[in-house]
N, C-alpha and C positions, 0 to 999 in steps of 0.2 A: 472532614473534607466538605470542599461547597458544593451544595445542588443546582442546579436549575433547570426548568424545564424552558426548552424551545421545540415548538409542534412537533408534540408529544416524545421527544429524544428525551435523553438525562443527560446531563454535558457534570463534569467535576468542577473543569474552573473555569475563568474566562478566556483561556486562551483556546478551549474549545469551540465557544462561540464565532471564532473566525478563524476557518481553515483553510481560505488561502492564501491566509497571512501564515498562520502557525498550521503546518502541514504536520509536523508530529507532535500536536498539541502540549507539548513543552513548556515549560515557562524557559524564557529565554531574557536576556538583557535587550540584544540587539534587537531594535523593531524598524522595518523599513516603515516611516510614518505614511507615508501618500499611499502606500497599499493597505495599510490599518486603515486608513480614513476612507480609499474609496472601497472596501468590503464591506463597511461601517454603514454607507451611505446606501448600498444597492441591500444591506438586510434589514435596515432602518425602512427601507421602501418595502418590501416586504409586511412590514411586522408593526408600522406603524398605526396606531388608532386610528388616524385618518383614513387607512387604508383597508384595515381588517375589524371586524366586529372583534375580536379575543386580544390584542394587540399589543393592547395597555398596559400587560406585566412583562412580557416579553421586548418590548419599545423600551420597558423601562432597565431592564438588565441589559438590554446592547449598549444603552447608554451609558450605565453605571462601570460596565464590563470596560469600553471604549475611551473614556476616561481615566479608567485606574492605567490604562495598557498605556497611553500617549504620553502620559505623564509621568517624568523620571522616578520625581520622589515617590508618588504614589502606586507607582509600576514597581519598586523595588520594595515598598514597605509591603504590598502583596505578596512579594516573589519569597520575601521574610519568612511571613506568614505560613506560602503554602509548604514549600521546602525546609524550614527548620523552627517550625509555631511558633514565632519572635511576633509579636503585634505591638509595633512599634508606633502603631497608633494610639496603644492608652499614653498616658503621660508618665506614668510610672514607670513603665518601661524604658524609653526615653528617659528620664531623669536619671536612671542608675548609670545609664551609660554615658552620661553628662556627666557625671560626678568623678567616670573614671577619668574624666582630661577636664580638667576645671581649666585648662590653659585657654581652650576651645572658646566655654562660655567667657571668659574673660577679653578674647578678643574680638569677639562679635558684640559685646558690651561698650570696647574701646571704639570699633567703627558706628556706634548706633550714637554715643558721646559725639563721636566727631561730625556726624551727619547732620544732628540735632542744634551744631555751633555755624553751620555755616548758612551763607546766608547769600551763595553766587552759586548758581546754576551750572554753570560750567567742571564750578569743583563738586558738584553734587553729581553730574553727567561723568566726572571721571571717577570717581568712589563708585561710582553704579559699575562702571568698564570695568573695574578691579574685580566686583562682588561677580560680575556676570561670567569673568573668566576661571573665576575658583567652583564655578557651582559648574564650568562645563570640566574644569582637571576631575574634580569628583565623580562627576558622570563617566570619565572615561576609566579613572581607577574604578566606581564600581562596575565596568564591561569588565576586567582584569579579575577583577573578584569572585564576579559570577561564573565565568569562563575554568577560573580555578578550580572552584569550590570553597573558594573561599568566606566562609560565611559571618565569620566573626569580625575580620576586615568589613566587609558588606556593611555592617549592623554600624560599625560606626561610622561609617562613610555617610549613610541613609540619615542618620540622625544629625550629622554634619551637615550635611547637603537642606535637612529641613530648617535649620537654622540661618542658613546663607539665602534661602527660599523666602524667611520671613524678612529677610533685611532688604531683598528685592522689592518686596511689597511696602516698604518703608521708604523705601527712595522712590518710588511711584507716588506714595501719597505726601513726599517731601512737599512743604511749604514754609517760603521764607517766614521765621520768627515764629511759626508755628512748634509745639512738640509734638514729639513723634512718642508713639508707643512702640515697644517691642514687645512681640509675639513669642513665647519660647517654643 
């Protein structure tokens, strides 16, 4: 289990570190973002180096904490972690459960071919519409997952969801006649 210290408490995870977002310090799916961000912002004042002589490790885990929370893929590959030690963060991890739907990598292979042949903005703006739609269905199966319990669902949704994640960052760094790399 994780530790951290904030003036002089012991917190377990990050969902400790903001308790009037997560009131039964829970890991949860659902996060109301604007109350994540402004408890984020008033412990950030607090705890900031600019503000406090001690600050500067504590500044640095609200951060670290507040990021993994706001963010889907990163909020779920934690939630992995803390709930059934899945760290879906090695690449090994990830790759086994890649291997179980080779269909998966094969069509995010096919849309990264297709991205990399065009060469009009507009069809690049609706390939992004598509990618951006599938990375929000995922997010909403995994609330469904988590809610369940369902954790094995979860693991490859997470792993899904990070691969439609990199294609996002691919049509961002889209340039005509340019290639593109893919991230796995």
């Amino acid at each position: 289990m994780l530790r951290f210290s904030i003036q002089r408490r012991f917190i377990t995870t990050f969902y400790h570190l903001f308790p009037k977002t997560f009131p039964k310090k829970l890991p949860i799916w659902s996060i109301d973002q604007s109350k994540l961000r402004k408890e984020y912002r008033q412990l950030q004042a607090q705890h900031h180096p600019d503000m406090v002589q001690q600050g500067s490790e504590q500044s640095s885990t609200l951060n670290q904490a507040y990021h993994t929370l706001k963010d889907p893929l990163r909020r779920s590959q934690y939630m992995l972690k803390l709930l059934r030690n899945i760290d879906l963060t090695r690449e090994q991890t990830s790759h086994e459960v890649t291997t179980s739907d080779p269909q998966l990598l094969l069509k995010v292979l096919d849309i990264h071919d297709e991205l990399s042949q065009l060469d009009d903005e507009a069809d690049v703006k609706n390939l992004a519409n598509e990618n951006k739609q599938r990375i929000q269905n995922i997010e909403a199966h995994l609330e469904q997952c988590y809610n369940k319990e369902d954790y094995a669902s979860a693991v490859k949704l997470t792993v899904e969801l990070k691969y439609w994640y990199n294609l996002a960052k691919a049509f961002k760094e889209w340039v005509p006649g340019e290639s593109l790399e893919l991230n796995h």
